[in-house]
Phi, psi and omega in degrees: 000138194285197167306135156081352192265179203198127168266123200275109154250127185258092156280108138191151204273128164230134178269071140313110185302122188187186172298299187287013176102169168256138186252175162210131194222138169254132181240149197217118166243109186235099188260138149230083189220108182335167185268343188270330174263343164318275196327282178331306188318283177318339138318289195319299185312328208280295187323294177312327210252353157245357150306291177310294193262066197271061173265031181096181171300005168227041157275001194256348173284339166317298202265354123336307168285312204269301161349294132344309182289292181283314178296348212214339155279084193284111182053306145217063170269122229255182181193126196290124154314309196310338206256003167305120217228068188252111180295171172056354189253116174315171184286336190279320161314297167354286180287323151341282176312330200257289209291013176243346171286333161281321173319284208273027187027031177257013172234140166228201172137179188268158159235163209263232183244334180268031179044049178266109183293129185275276184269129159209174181187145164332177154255161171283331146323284192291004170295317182288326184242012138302303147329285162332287174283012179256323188280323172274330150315262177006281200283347181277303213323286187331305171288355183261305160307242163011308168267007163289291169101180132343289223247084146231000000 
């Protein structure tokens, strides 16, 4: 195992609230990757997703939402807000948060009649600046890694 690196078990359980009732699912994550490359990766990501997202003190909530977003819409399926599970954020930050996110075309979805989004899913922008900003972390990682190194 190299220096520093350390393995991570993650239990957790999610209870989703719905219509279909309660599930319970176990997920088990077992990384073995130094701590130090967490921390860069995660360097890497902050930088890219706010090169992409400059809005301020909610690009990191943005790109959370959008995420979210991507992870819980399989292919072009719309996913109910309500069922969206971003802790601690009010509802009015929420819409906030979504109407700069269709401002800026990275969302579509139905809306209701007092034009409040029901249904939403990523856009293919936004798809496109997931990608995007996942690929250029990536590739700084690499470059940041590569010149550590070097210089060993």
């Amino acid at each position: 195992m190299p220096r520093g690196a350390r393995q991570f078990e993650e239990k957790q359980k999610i209870e989703p609230s719905g219509k279909c009732g309660r599930r319970m699912t176990n997920y088990t994550y077992n990384l073995d990757i130094s701590r130090e490359s967490l921390l860069s990766f995660d360097r890497a990501l902050r930088g890219a997703r706010h090169r992409a997202l400059p809005a301020g003190s909610l690009s990191d909530l943005l790109w959370e939402i959008l995420t979210e977003l991507e992870l819980r819409c399989e292919g072009d399926s719309l996913c109910l807000v309500e069922d969206l599970s971003i802790p601690n954020v009010p509802n009015a930050t929420l819409i906030r948060c979504l109407a700069v996110l269709e401002k800026d075309g990275f969302i579509e979805g139905k809306k209701d009649r007092w034009r409040m989004f029901t249904e939403i899913r990523p856009s293919a922008v936004g798809r496109a600046l997931i990608g995007n900003v996942l690929a250029e972390a990536a590739a700084s990682f690499e470059r940041r890694s590569a010149a550590r190194s070097v210089g060993e």
